[in-house]
PDB file of N, CA, C and O in Angstrom:
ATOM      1  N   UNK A   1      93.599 105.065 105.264  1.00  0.00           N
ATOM      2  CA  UNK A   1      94.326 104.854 106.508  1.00  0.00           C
ATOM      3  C   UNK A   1      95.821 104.788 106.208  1.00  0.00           C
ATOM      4  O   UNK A   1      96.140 103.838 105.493  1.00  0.00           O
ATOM      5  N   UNK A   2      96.821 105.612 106.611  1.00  0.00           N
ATOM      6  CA  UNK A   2      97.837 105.224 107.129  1.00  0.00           C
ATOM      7  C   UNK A   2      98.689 104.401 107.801  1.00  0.00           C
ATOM      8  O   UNK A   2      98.244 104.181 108.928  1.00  0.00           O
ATOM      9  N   UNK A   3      99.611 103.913 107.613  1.00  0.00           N
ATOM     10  CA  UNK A   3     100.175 103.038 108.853  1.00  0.00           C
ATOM     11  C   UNK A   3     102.180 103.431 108.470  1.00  0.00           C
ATOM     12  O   UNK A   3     102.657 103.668 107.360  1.00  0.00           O
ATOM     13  N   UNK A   4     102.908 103.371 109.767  1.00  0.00           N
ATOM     14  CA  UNK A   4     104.165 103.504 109.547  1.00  0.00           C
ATOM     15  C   UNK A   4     104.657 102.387 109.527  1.00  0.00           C
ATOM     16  O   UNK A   4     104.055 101.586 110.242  1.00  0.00           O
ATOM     17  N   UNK A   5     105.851 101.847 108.789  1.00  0.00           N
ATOM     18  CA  UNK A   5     106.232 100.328 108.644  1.00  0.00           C
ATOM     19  C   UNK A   5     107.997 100.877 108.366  1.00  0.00           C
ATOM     20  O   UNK A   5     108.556 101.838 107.838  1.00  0.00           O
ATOM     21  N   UNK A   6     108.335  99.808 108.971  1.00  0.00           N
ATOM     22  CA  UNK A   6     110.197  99.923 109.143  1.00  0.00           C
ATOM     23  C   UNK A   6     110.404 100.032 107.423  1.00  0.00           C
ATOM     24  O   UNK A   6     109.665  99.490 106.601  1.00  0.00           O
ATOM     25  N   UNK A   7     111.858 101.056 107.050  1.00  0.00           N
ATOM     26  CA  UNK A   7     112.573 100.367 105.928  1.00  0.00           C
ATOM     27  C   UNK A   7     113.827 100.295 106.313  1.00  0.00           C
ATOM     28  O   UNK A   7     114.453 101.152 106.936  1.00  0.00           O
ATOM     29  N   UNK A   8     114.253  99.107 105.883  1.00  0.00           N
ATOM     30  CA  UNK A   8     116.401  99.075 106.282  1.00  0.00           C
ATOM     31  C   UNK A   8     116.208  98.806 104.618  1.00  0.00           C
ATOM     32  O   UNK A   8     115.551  98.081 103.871  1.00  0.00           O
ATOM     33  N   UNK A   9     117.132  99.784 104.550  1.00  0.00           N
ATOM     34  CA  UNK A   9     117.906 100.000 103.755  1.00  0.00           C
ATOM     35  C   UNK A   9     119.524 100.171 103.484  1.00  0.00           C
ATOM     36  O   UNK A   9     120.301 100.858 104.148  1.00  0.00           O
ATOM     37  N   UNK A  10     119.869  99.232 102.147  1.00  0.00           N
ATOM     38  CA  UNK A  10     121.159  99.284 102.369  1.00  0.00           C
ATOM     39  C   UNK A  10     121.991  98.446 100.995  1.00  0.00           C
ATOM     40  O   UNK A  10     121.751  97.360 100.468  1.00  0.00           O
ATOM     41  N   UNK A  11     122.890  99.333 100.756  1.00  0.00           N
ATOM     42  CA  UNK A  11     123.681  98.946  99.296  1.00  0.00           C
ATOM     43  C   UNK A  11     123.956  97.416  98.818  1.00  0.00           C
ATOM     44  O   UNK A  11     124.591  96.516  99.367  1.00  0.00           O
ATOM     45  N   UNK A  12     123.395  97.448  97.852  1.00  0.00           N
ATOM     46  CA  UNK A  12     123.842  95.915  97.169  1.00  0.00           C
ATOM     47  C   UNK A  12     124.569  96.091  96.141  1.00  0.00           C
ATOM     48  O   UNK A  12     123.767  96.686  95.421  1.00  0.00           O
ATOM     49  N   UNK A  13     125.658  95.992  95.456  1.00  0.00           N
ATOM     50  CA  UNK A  13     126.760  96.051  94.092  1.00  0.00           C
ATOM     51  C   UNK A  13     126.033  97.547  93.678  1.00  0.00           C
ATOM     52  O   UNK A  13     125.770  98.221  94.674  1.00  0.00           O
ATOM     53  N   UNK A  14     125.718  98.086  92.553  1.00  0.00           N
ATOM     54  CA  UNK A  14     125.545  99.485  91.881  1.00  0.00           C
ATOM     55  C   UNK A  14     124.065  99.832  92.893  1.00  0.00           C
ATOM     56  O   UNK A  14     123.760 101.016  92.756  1.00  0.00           O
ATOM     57  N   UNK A  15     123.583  99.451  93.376  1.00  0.00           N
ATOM     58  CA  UNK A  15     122.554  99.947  93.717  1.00  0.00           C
ATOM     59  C   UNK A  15     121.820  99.350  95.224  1.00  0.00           C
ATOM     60  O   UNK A  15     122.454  98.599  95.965  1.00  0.00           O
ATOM     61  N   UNK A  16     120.305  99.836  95.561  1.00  0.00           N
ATOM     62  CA  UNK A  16     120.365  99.657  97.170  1.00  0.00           C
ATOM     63  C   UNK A  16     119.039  98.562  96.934  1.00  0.00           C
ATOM     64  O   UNK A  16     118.322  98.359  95.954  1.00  0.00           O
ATOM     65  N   UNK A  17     119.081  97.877  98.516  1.00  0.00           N
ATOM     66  CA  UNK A  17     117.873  96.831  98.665  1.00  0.00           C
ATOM     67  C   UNK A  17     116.911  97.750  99.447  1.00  0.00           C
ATOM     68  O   UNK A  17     117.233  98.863  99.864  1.00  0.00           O
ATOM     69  N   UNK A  18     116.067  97.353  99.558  1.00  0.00           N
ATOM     70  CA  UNK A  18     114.914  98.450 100.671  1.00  0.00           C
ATOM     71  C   UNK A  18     113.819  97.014 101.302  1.00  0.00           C
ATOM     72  O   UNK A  18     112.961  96.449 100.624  1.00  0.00           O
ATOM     73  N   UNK A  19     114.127  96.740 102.539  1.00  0.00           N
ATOM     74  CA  UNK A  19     113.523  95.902 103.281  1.00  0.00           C
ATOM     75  C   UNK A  19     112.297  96.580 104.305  1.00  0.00           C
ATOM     76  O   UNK A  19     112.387  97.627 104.945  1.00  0.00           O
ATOM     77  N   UNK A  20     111.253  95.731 104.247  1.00  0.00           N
ATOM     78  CA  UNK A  20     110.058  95.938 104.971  1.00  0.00           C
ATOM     79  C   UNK A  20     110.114  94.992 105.883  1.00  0.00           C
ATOM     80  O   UNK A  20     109.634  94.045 105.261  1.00  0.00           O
ATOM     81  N   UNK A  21     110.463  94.461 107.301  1.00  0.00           N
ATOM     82  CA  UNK A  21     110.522  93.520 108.030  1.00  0.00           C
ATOM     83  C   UNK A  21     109.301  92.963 108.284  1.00  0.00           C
ATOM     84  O   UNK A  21     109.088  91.756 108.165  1.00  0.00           O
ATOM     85  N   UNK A  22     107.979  94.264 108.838  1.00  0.00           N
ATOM     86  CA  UNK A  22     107.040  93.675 109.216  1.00  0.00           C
ATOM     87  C   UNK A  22     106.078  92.789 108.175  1.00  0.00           C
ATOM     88  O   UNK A  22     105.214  91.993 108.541  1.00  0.00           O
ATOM     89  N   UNK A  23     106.401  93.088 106.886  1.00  0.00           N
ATOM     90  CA  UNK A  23     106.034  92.076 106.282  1.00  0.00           C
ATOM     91  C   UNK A  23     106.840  91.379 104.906  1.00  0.00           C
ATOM     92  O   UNK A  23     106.390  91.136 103.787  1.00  0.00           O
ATOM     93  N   UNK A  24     107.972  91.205 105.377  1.00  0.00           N
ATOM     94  CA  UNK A  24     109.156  90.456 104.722  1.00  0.00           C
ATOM     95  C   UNK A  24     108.357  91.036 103.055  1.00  0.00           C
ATOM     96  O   UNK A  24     107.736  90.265 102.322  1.00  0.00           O
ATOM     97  N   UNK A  25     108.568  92.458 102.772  1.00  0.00           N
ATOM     98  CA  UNK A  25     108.359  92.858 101.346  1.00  0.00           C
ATOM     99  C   UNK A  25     109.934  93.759 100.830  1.00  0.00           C
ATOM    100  O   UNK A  25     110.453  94.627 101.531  1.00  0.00           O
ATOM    101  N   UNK A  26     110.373  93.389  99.738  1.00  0.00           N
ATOM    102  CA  UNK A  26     111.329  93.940  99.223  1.00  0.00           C
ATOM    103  C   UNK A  26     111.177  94.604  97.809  1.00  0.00           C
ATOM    104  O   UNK A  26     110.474  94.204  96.881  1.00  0.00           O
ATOM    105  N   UNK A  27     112.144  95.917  97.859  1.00  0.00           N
ATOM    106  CA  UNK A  27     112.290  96.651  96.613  1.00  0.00           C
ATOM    107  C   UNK A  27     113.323  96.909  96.415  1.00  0.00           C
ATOM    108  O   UNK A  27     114.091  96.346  97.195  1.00  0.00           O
ATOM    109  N   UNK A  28     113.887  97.666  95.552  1.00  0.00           N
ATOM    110  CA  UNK A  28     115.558  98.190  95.267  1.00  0.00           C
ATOM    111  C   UNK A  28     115.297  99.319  94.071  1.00  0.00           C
ATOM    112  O   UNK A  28     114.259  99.551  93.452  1.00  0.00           O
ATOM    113  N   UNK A  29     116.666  99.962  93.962  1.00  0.00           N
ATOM    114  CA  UNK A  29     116.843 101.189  93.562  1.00  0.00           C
ATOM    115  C   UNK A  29     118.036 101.446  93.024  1.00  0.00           C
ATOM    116  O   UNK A  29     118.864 100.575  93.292  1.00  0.00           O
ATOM    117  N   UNK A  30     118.530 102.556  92.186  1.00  0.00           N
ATOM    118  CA  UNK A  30     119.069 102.774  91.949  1.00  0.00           C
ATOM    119  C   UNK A  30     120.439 103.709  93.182  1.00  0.00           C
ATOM    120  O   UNK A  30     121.665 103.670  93.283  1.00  0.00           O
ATOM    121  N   UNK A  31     119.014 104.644  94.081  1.00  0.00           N
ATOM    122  CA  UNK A  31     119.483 105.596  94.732  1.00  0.00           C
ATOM    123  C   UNK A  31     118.817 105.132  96.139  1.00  0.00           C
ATOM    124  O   UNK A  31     117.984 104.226  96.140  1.00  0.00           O
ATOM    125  N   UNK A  32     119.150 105.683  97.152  1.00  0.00           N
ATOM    126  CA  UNK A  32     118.587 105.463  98.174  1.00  0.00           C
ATOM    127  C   UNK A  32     116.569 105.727  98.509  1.00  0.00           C
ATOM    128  O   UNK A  32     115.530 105.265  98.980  1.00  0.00           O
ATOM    129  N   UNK A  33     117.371 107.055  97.659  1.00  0.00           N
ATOM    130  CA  UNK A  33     115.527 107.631  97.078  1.00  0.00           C
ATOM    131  C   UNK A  33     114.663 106.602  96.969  1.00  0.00           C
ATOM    132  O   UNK A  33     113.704 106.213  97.636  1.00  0.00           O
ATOM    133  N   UNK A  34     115.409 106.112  95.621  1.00  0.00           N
ATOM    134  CA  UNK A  34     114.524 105.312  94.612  1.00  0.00           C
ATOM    135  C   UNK A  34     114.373 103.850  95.154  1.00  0.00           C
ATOM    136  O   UNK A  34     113.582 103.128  94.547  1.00  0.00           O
ATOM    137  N   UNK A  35     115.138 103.265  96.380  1.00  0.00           N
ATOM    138  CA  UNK A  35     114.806 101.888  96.558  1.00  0.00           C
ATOM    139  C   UNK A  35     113.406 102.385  97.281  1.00  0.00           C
ATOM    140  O   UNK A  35     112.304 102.041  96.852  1.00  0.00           O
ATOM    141  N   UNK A  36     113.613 103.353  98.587  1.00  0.00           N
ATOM    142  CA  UNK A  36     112.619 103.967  99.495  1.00  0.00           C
ATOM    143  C   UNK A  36     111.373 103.926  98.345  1.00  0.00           C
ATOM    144  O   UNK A  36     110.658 102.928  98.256  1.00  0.00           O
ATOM    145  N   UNK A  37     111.202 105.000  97.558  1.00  0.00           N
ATOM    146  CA  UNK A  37     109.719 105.147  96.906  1.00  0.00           C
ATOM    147  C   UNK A  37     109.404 103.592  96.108  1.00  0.00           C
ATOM    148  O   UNK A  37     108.248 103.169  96.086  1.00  0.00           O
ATOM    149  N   UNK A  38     110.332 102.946  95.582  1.00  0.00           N
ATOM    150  CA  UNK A  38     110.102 101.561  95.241  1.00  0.00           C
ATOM    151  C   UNK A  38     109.640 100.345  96.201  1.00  0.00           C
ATOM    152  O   UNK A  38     109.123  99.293  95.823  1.00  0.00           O
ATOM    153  N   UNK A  39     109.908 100.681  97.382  1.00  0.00           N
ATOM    154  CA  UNK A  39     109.224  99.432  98.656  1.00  0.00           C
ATOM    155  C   UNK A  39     108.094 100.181  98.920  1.00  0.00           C
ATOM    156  O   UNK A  39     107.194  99.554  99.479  1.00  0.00           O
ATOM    157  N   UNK A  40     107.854 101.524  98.640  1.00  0.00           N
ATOM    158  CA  UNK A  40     106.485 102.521  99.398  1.00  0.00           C
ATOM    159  C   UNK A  40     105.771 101.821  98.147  1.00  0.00           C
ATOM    160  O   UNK A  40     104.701 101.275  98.415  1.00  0.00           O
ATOM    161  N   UNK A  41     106.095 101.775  97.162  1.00  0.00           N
ATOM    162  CA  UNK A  41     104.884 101.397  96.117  1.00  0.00           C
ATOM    163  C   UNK A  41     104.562  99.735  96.291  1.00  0.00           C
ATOM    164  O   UNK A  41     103.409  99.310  96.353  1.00  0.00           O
ATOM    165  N   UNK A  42     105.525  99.037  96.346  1.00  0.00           N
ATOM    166  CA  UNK A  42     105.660  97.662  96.407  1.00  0.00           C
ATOM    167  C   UNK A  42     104.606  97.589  98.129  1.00  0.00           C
ATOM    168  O   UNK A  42     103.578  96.912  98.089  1.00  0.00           O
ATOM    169  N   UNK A  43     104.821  98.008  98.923  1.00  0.00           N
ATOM    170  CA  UNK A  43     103.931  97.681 100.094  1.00  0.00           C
ATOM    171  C   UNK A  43     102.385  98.246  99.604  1.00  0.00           C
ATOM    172  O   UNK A  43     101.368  97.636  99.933  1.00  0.00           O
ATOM    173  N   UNK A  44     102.354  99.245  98.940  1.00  0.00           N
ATOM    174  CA  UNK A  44     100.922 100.316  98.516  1.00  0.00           C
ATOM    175  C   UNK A  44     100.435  99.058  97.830  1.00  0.00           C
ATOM    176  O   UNK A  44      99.353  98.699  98.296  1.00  0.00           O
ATOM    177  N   UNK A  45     100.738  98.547  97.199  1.00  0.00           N
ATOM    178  CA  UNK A  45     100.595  97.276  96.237  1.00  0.00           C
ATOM    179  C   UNK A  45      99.774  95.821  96.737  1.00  0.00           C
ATOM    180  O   UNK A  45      98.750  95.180  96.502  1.00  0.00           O
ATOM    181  N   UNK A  46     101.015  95.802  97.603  1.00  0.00           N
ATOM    182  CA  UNK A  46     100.567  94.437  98.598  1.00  0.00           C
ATOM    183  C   UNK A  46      99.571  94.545  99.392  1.00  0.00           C
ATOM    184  O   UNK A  46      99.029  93.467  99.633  1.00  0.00           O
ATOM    185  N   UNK A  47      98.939  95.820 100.098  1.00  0.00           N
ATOM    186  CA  UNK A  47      98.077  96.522 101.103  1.00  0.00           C
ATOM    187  C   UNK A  47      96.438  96.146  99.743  1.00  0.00           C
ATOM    188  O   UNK A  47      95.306  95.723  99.977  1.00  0.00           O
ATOM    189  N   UNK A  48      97.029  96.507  98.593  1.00  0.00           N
ATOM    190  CA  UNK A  48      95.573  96.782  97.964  1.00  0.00           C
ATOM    191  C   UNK A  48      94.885  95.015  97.200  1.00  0.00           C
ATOM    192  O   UNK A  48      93.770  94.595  96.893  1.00  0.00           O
ATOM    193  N   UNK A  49      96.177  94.500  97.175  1.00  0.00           N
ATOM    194  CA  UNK A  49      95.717  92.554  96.806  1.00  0.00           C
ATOM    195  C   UNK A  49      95.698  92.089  97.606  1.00  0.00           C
ATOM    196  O   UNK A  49      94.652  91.454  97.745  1.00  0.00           O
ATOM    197  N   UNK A  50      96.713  91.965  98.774  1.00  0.00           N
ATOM    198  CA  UNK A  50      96.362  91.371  99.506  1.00  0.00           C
ATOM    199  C   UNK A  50      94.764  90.760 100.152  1.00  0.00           C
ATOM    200  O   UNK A  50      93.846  91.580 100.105  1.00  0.00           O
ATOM    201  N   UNK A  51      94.481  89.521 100.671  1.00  0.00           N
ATOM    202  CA  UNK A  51      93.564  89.315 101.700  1.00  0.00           C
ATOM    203  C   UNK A  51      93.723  89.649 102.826  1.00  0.00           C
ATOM    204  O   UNK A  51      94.901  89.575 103.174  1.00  0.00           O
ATOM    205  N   UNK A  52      92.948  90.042 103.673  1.00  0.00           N
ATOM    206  CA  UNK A  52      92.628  90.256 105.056  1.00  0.00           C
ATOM    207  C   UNK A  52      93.668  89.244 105.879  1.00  0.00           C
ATOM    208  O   UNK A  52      94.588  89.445 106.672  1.00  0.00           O
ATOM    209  N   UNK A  53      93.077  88.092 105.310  1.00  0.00           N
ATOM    210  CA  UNK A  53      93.525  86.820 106.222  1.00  0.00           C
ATOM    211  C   UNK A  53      95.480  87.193 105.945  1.00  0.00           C
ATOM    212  O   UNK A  53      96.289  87.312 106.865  1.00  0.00           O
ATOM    213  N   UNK A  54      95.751  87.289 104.681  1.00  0.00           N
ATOM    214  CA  UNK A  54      97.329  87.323 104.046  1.00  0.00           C
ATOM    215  C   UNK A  54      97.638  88.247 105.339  1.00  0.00           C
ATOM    216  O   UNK A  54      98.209  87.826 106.345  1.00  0.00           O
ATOM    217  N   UNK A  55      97.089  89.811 105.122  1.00  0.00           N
ATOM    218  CA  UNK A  55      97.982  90.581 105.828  1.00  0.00           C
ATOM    219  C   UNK A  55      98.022  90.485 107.045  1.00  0.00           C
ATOM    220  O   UNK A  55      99.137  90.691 107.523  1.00  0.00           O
ATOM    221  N   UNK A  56      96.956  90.169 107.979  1.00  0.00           N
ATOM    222  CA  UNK A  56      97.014  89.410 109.350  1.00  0.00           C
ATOM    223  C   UNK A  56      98.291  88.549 109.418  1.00  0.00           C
ATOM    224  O   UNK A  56      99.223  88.935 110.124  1.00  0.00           O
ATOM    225  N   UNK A  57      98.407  87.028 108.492  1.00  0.00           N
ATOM    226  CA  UNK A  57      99.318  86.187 108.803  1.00  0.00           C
ATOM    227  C   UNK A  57     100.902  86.816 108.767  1.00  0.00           C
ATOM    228  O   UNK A  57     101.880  86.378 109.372  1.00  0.00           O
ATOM    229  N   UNK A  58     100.824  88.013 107.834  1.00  0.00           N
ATOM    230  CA  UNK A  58     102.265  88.060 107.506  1.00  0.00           C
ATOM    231  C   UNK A  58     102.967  89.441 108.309  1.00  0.00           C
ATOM    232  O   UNK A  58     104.175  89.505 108.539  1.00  0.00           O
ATOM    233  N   UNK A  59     101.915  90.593 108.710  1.00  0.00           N
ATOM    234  CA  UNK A  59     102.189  91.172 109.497  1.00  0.00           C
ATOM    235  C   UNK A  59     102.736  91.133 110.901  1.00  0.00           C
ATOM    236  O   UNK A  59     102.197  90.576 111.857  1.00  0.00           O
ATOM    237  N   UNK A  60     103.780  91.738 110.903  1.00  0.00           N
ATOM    238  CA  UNK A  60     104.365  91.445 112.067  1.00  0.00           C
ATOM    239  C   UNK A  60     104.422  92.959 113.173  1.00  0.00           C
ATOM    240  O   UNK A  60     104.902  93.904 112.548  1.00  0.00           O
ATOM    241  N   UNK A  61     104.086  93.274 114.431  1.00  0.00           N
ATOM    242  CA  UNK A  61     103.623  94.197 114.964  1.00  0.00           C
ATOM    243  C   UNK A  61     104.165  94.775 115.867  1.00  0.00           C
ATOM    244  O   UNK A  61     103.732  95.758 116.469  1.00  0.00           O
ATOM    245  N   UNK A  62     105.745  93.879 116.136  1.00  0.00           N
ATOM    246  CA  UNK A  62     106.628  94.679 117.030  1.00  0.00           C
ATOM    247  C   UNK A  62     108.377  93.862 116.345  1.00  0.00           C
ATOM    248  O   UNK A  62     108.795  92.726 116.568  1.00  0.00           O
ATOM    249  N   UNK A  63     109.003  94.934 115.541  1.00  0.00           N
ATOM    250  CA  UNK A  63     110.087  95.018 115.044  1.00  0.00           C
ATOM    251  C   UNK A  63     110.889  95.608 115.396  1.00  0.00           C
ATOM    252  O   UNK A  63     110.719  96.773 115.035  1.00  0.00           O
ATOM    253  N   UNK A  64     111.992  95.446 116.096  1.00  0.00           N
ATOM    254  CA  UNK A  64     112.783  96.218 116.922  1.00  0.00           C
ATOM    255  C   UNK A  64     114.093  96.142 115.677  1.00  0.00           C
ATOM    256  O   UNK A  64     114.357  95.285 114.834  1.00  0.00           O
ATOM    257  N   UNK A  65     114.823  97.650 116.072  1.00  0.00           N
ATOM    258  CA  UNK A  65     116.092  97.658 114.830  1.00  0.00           C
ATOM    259  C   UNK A  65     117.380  97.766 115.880  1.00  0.00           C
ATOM    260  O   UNK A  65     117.284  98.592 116.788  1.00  0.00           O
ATOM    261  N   UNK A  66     118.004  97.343 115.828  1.00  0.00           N
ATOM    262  CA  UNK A  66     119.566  97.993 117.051  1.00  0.00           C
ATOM    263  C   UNK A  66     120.629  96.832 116.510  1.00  0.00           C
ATOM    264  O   UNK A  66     120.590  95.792 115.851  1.00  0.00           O
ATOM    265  N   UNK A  67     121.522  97.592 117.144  1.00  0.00           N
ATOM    266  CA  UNK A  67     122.805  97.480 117.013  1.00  0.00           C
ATOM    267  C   UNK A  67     123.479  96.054 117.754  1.00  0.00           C
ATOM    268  O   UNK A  67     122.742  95.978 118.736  1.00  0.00           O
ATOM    269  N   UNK A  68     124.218  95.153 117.841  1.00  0.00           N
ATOM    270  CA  UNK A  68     124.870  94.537 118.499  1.00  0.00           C
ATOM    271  C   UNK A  68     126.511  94.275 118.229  1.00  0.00           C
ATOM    272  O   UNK A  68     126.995  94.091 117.112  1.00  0.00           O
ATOM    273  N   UNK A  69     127.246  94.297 119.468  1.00  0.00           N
ATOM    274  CA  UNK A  69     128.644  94.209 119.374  1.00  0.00           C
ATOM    275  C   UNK A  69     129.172  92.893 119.394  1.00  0.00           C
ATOM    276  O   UNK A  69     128.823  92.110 120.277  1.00  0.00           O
ATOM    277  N   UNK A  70     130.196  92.481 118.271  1.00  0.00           N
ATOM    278  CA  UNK A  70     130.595  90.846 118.152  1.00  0.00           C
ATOM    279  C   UNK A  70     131.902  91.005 118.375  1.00  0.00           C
ATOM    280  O   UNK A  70     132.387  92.136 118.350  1.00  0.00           O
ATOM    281  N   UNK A  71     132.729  89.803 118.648  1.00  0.00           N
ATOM    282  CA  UNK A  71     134.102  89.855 118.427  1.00  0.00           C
ATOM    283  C   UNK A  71     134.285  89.115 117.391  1.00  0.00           C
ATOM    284  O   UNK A  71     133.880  87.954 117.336  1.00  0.00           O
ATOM    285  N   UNK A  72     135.166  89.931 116.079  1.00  0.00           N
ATOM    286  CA  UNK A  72     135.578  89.144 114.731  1.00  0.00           C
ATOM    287  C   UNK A  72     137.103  88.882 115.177  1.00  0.00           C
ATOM    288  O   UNK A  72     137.612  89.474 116.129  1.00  0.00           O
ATOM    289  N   UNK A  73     137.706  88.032 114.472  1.00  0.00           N
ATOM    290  CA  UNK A  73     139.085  87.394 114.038  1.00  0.00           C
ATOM    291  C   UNK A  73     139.445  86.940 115.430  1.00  0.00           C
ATOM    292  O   UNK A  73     140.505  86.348 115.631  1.00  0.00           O
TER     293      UNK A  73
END
């Protein structure tokens, strides 16, 4: 089975973080590539130890991504 799951991704000092929201899982990379295929394995991972009960509790099933405007200074 398949399933699609958010990644934000985004630069930390030499290299990138790769965030999974719906289930608060993280990887990183060298390249943008490489954080991406590094959270795809890191979730492939968690999907196959995990318990039933785990991925129920930690899955989350509506993650919305957008933008918001602030006023700085």
């Amino acid at each position: 089975m398949n399933k699609k799951l958010t990644a934000i991704i985004e630069r930390e000092g030499d290299g990138y973080v790769a965030l999974c929201p719906e289930l608060d899982v993280a990887s990183q990379g060298n390249t943008v590539d490489e954080a991406r295929y590094n959270l795809q394995e890191a979730l492939e991972l968690f999907f196959e130890t995990a318990s039933p009960e785990e991925i129920k509790d930690r899955l989350h099933d509506e993650i919305y991504v957008t933008q918001v405007e602030v006023t700085v200074g």
